[in-house]
Structures are given as C-alpha cells and as structure tokens.
PyMOL Python script that loads the backbone (N, CA, C, O; Angstrom):
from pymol import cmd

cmd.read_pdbstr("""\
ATOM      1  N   UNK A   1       0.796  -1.217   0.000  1.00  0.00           N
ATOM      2  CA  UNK A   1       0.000   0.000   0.000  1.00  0.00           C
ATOM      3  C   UNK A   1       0.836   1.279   0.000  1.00  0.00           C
ATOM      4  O   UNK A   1       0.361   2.208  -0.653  1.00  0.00           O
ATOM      5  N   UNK A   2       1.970   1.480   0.604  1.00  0.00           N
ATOM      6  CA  UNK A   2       2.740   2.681   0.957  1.00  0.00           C
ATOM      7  C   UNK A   2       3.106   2.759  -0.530  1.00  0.00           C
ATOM      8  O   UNK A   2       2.923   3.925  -0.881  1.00  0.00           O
ATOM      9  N   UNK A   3       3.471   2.140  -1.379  1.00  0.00           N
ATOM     10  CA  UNK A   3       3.911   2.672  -2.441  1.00  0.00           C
ATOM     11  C   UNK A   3       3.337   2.634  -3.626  1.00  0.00           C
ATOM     12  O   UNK A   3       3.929   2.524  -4.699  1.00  0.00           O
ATOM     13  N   UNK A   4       1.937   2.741  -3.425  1.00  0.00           N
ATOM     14  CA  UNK A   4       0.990   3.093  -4.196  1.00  0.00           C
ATOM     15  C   UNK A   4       0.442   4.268  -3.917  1.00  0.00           C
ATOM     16  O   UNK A   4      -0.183   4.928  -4.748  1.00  0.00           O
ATOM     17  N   UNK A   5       0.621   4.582  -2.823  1.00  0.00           N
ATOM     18  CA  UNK A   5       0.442   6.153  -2.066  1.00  0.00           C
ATOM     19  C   UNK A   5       1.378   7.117  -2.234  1.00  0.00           C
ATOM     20  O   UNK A   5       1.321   8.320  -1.979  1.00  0.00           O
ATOM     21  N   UNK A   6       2.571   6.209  -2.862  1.00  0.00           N
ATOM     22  CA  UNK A   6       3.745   7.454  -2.948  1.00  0.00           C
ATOM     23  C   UNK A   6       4.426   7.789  -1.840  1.00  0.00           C
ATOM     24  O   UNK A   6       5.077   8.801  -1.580  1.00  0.00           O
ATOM     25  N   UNK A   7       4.165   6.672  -1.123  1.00  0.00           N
ATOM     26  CA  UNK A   7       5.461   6.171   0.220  1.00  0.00           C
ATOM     27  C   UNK A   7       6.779   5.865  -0.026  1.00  0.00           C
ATOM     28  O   UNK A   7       7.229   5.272  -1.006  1.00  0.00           O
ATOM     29  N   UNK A   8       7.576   6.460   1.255  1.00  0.00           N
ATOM     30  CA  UNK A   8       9.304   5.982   0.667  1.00  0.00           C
ATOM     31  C   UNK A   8       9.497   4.329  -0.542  1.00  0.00           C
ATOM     32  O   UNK A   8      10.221   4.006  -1.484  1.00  0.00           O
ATOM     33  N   UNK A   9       8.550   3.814   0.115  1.00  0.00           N
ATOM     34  CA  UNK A   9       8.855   2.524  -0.397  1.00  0.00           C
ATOM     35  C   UNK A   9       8.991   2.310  -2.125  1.00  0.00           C
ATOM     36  O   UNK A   9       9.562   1.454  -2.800  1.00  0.00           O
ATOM     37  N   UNK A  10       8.174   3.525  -2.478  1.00  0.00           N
ATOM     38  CA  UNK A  10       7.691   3.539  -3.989  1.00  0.00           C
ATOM     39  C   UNK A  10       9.092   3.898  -4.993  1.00  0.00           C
ATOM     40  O   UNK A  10       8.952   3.722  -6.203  1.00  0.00           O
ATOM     41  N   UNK A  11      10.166   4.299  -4.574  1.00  0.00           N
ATOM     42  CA  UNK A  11      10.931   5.032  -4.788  1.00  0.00           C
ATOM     43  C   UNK A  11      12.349   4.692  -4.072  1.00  0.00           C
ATOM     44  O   UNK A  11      13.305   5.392  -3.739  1.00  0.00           O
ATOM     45  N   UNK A  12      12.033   3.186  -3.976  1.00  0.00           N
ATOM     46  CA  UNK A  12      13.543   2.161  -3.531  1.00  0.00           C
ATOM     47  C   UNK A  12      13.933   1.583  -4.931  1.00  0.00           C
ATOM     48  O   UNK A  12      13.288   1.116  -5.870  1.00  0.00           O
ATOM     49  N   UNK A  13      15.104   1.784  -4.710  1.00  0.00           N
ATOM     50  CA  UNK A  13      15.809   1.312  -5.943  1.00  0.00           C
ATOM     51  C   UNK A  13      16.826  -0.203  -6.196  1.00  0.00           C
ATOM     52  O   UNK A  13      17.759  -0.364  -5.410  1.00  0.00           O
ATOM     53  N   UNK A  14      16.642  -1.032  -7.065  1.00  0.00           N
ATOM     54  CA  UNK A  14      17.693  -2.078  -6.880  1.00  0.00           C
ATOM     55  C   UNK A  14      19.572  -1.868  -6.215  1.00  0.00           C
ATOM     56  O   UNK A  14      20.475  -1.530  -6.981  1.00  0.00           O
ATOM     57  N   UNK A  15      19.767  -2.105  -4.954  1.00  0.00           N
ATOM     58  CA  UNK A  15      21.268  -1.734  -4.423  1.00  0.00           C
ATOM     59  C   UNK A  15      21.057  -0.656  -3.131  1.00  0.00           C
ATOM     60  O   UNK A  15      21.754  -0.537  -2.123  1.00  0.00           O
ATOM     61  N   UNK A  16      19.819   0.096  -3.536  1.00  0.00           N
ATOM     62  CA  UNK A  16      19.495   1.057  -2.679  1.00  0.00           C
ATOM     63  C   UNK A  16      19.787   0.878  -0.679  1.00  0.00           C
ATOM     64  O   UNK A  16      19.517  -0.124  -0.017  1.00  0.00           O
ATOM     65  N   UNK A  17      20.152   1.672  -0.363  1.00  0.00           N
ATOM     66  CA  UNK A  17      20.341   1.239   1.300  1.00  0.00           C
ATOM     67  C   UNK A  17      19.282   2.193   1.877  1.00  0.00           C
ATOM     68  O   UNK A  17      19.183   3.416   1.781  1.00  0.00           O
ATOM     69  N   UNK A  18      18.266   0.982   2.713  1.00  0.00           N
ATOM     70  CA  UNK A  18      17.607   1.660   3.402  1.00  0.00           C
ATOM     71  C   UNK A  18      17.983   1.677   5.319  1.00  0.00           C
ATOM     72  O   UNK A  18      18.885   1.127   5.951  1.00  0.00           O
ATOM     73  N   UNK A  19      16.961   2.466   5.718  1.00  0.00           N
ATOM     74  CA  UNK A  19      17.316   2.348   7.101  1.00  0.00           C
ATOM     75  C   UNK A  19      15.598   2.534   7.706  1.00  0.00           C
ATOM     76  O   UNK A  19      14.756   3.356   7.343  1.00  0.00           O
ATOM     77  N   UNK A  20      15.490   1.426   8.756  1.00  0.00           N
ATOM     78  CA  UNK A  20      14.017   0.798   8.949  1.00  0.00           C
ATOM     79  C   UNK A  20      14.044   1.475  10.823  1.00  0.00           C
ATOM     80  O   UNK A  20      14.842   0.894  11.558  1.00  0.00           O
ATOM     81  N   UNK A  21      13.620   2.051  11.140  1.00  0.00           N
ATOM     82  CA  UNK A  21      13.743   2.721  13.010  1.00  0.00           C
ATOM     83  C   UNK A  21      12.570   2.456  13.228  1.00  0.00           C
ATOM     84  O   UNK A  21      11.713   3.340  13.210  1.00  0.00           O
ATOM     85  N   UNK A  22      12.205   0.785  13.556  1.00  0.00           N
ATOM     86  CA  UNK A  22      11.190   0.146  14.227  1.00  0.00           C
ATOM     87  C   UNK A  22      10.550   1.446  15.356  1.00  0.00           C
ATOM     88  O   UNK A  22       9.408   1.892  15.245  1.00  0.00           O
ATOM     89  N   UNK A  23      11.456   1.866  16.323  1.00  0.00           N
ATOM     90  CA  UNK A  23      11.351   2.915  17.822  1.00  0.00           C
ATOM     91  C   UNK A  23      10.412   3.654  17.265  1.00  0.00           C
ATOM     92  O   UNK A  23       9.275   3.826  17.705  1.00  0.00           O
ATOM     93  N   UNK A  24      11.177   4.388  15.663  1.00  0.00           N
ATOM     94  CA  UNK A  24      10.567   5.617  15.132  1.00  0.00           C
ATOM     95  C   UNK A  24       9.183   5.674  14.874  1.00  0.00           C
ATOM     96  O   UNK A  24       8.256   6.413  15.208  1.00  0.00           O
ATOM     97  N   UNK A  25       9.405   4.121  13.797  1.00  0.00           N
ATOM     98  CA  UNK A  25       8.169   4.125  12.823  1.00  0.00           C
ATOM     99  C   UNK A  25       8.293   4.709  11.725  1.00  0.00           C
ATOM    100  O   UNK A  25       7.387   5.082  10.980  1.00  0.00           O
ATOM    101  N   UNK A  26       9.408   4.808  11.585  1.00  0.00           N
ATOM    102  CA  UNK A  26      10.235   5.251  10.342  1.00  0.00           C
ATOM    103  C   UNK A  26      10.628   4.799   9.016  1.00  0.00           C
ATOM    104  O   UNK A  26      10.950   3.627   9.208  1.00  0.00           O
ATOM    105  N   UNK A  27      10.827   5.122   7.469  1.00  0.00           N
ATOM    106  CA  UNK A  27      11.658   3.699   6.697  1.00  0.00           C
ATOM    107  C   UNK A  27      11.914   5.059   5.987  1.00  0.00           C
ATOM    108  O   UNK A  27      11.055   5.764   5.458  1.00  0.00           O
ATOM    109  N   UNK A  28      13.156   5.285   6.063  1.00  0.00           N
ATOM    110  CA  UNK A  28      13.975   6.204   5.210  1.00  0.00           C
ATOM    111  C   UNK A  28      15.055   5.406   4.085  1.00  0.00           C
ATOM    112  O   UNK A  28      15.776   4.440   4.335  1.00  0.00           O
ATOM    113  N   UNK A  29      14.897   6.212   2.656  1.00  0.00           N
ATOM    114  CA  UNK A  29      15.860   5.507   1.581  1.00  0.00           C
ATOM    115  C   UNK A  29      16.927   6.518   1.591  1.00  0.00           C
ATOM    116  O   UNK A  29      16.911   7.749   1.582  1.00  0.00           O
ATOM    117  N   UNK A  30      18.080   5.422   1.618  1.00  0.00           N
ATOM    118  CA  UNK A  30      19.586   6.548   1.911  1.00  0.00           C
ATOM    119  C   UNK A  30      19.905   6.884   0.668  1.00  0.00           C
ATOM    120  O   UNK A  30      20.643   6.094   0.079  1.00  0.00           O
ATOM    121  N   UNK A  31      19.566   7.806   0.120  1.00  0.00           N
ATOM    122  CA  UNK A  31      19.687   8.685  -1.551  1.00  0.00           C
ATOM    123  C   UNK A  31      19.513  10.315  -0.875  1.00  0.00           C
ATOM    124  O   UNK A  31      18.845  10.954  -0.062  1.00  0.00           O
ATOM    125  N   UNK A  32      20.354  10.414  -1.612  1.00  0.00           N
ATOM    126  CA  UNK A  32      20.430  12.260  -1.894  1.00  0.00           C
ATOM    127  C   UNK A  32      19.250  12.628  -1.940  1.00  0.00           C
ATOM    128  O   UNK A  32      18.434  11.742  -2.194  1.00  0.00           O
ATOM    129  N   UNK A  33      18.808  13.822  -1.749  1.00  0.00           N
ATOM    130  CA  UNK A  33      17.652  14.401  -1.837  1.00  0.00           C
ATOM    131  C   UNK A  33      17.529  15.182  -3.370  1.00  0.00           C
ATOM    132  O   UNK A  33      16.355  15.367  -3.693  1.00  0.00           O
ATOM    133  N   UNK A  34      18.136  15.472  -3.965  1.00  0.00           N
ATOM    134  CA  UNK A  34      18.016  15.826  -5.721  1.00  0.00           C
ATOM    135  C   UNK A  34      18.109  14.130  -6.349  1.00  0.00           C
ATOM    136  O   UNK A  34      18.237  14.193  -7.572  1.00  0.00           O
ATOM    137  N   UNK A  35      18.091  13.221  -6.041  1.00  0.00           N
ATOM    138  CA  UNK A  35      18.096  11.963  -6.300  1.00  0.00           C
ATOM    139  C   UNK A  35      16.166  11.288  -6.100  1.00  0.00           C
ATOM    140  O   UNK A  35      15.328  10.671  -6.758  1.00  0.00           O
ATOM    141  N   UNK A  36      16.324  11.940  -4.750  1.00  0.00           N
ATOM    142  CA  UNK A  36      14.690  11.707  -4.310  1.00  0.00           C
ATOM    143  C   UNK A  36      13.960  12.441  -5.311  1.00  0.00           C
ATOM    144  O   UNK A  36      13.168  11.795  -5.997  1.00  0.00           O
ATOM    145  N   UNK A  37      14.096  13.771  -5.532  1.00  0.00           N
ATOM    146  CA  UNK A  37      13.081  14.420  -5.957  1.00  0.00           C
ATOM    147  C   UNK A  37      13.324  13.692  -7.368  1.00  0.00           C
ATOM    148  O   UNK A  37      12.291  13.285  -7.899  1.00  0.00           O
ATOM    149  N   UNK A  38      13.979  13.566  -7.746  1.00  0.00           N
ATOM    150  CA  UNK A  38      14.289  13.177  -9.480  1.00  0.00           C
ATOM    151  C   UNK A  38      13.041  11.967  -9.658  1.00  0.00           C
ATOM    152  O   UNK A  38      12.122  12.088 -10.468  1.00  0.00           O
ATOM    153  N   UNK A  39      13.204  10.823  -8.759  1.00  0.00           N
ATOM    154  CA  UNK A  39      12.808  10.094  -8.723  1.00  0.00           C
ATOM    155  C   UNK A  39      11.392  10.207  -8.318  1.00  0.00           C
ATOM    156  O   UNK A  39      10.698   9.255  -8.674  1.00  0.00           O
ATOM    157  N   UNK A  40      10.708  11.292  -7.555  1.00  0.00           N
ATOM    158  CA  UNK A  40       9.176  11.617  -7.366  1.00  0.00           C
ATOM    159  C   UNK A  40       8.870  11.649  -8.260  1.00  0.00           C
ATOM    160  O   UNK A  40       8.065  10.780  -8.593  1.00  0.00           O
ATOM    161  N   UNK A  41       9.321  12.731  -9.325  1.00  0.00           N
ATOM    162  CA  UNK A  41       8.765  13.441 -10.541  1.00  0.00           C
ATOM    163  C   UNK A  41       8.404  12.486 -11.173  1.00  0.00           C
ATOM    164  O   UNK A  41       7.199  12.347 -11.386  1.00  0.00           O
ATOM    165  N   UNK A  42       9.433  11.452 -11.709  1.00  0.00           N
ATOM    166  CA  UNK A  42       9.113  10.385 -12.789  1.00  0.00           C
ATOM    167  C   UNK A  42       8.340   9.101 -12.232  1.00  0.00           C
ATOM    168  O   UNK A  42       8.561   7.973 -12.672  1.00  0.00           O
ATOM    169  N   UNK A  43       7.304   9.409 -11.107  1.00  0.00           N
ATOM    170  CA  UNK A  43       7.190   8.508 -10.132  1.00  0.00           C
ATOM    171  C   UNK A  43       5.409   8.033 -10.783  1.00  0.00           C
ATOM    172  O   UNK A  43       4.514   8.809 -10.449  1.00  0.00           O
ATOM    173  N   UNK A  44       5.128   7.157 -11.407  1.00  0.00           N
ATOM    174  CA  UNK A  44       3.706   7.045 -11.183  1.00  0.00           C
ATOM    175  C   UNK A  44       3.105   5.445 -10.533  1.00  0.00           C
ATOM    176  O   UNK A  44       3.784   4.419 -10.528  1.00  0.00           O
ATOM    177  N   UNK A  45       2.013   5.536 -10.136  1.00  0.00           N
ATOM    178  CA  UNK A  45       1.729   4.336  -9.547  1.00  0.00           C
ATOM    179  C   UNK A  45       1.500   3.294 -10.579  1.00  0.00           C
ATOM    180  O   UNK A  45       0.903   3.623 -11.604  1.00  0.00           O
ATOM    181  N   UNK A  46       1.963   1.906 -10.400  1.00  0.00           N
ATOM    182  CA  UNK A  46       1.717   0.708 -10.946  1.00  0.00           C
ATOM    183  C   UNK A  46       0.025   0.239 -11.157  1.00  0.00           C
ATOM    184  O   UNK A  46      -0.759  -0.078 -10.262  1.00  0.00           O
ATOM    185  N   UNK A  47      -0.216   0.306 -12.512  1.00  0.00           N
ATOM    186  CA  UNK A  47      -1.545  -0.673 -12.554  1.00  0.00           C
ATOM    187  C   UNK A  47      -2.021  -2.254 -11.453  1.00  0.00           C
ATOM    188  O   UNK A  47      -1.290  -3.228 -11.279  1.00  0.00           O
ATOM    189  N   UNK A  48      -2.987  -2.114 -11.055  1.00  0.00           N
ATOM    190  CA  UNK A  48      -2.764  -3.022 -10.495  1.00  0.00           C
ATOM    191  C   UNK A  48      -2.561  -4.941 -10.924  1.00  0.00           C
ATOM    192  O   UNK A  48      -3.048  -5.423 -11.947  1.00  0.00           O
ATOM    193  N   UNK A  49      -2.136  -5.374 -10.378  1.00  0.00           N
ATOM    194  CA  UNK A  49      -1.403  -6.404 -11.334  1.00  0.00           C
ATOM    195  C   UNK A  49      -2.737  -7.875 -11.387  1.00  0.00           C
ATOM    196  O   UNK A  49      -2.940  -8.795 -12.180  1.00  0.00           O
ATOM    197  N   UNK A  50      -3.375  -7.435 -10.121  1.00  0.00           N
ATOM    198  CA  UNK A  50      -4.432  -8.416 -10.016  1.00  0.00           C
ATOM    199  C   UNK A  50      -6.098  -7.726  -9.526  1.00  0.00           C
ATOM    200  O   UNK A  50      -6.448  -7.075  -8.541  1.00  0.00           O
ATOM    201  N   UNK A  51      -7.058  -8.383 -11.087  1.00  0.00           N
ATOM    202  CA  UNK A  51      -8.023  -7.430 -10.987  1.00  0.00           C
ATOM    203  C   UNK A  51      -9.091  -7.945 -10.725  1.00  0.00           C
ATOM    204  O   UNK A  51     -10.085  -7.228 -10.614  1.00  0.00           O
ATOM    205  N   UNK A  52      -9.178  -9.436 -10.542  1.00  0.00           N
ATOM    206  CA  UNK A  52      -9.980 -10.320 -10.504  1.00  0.00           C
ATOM    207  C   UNK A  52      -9.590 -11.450  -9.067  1.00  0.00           C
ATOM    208  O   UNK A  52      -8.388 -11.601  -8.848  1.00  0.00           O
ATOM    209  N   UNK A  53     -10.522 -12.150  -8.202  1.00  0.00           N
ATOM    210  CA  UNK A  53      -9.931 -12.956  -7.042  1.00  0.00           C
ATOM    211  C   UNK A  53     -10.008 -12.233  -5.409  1.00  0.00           C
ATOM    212  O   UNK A  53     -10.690 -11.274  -5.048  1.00  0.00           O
ATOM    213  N   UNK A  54      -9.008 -13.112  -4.571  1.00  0.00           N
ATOM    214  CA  UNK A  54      -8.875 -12.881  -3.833  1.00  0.00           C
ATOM    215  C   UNK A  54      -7.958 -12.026  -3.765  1.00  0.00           C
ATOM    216  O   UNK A  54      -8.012 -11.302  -2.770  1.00  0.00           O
ATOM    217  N   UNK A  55      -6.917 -11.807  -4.657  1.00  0.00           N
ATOM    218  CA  UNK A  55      -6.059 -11.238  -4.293  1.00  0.00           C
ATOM    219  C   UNK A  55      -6.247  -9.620  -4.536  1.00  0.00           C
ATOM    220  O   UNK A  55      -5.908  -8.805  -3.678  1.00  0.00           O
ATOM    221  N   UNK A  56      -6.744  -9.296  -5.628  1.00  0.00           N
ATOM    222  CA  UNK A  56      -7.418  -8.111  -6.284  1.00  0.00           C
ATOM    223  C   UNK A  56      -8.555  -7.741  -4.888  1.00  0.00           C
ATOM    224  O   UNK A  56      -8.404  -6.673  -4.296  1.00  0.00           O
ATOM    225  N   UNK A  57      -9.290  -8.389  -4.603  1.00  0.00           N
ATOM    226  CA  UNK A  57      -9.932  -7.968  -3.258  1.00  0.00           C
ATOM    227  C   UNK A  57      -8.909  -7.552  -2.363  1.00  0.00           C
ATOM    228  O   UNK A  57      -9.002  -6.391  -1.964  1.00  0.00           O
ATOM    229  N   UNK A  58      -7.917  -8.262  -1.942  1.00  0.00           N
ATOM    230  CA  UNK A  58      -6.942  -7.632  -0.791  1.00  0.00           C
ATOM    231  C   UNK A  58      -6.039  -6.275  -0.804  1.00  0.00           C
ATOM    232  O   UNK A  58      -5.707  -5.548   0.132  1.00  0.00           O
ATOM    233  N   UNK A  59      -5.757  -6.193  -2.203  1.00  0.00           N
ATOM    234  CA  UNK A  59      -5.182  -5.211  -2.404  1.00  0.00           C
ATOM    235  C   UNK A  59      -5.685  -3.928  -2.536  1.00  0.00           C
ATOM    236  O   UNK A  59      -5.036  -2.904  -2.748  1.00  0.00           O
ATOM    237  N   UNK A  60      -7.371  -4.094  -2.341  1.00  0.00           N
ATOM    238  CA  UNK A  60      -8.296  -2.296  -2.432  1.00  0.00           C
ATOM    239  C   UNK A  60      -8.497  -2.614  -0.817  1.00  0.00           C
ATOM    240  O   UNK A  60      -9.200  -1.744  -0.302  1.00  0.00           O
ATOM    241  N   UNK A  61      -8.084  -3.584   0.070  1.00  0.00           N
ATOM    242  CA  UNK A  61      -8.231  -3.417   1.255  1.00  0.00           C
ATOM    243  C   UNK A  61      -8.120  -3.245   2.228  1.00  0.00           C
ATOM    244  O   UNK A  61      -8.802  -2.853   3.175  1.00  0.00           O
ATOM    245  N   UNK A  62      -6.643  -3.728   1.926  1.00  0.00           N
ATOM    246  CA  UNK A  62      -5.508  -3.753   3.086  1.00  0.00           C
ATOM    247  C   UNK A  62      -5.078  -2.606   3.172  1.00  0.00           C
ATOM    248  O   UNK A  62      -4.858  -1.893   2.193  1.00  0.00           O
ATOM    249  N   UNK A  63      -4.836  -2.155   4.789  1.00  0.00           N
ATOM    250  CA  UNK A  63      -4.161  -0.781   5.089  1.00  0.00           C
ATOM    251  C   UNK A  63      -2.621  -0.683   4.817  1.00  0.00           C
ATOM    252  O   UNK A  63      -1.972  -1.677   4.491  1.00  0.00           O
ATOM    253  N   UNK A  64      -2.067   0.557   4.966  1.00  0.00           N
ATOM    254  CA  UNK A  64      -1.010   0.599   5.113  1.00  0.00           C
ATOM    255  C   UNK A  64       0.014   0.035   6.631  1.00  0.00           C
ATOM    256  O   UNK A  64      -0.479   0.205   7.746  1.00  0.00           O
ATOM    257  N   UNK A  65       1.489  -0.648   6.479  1.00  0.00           N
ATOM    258  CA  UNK A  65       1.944  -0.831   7.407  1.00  0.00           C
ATOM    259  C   UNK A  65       1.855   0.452   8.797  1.00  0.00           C
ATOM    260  O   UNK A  65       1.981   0.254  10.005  1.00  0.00           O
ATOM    261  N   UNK A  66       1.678   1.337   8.297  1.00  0.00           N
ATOM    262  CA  UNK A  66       1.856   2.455   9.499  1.00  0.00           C
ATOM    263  C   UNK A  66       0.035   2.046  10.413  1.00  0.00           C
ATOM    264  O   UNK A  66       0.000   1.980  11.641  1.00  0.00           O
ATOM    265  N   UNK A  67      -1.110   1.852   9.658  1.00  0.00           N
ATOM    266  CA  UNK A  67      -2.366   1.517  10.251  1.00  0.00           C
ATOM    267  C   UNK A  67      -2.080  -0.555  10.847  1.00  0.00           C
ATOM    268  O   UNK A  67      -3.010  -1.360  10.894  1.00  0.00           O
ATOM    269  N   UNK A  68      -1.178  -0.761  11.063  1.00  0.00           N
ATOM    270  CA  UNK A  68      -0.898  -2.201  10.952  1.00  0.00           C
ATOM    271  C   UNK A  68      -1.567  -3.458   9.758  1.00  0.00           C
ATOM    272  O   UNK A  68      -2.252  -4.466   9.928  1.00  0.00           O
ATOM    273  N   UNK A  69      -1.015  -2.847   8.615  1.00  0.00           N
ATOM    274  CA  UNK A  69      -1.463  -3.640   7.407  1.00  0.00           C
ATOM    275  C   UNK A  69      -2.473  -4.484   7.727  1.00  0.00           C
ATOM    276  O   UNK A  69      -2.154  -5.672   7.692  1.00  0.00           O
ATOM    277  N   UNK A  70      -3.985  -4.157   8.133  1.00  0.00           N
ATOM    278  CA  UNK A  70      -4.762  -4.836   8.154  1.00  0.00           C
ATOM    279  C   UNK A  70      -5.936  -4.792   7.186  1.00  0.00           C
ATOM    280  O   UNK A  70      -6.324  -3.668   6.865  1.00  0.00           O
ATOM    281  N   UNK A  71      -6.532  -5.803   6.696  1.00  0.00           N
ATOM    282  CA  UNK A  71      -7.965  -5.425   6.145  1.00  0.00           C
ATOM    283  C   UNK A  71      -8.721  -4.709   6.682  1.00  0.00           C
ATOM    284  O   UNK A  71      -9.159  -4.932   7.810  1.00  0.00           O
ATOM    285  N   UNK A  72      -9.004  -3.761   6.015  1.00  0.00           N
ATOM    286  CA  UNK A  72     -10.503  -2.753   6.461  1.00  0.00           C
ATOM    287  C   UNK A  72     -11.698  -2.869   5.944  1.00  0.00           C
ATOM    288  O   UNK A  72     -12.610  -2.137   6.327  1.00  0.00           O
TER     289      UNK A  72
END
""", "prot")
cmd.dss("prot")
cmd.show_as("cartoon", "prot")
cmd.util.cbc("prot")
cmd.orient("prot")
C-alpha cells in the first residue's frame, strides 16, 4: 500500500540502502535528496497487477503498514 500512495517505499531502488527505526516508525531511503526528488517526478503508480480474485480484493483493502497492514 505505501507505495501506491507514494510512500518511501515507492521510490527504492535495486542496491538502494535503506534504514528501517522500528522505535521511530520510520523507513527512510539513503539517496540524496536531488536523487529523491528526481525520482518523485518520474514517479507514477503501478496498474494493479491483479483485478480479478482474492487477491485483487486484498489489495483495495488492506491498510497501510503504518495503520498495521490490516484489512478494512
């Protein structure tokens, strides 16, 4: 869900180093910030990959990890 919202997550890259602060509640990607923005701009959300099923049901349902990824 976060990175269909345009959460850090959307905008991790293959090699990329992240840093996860369980305490915080945090998930920061260790990239430059003219790196970040580069990467917003050209940023759009993925079609969804499953449109039919159970799984296509879960995915218009489930919250984000910050709401504890639950069905709503």
């Amino acid at each position: 869900p976060e990175a269909v919202d345009a959460g850090p997550i959307a905008f991790v890259r293959d090699g990329d180093q992240i840093r996860l602060d369980v305490g915080k509640g945090t998930l920061d990607v260790l990239v430059g910030d003219a790196e970040l923005e580069a990467r917003k701009q050209g940023w759009a959300p993925l079609p969804p990959r499953y449109t039919r099923g159970v799984l296509a049901k879960y995915s218009k349902l489930v919250g984000s990890a910050s709401t504890g990824a639950v069905l709503v």
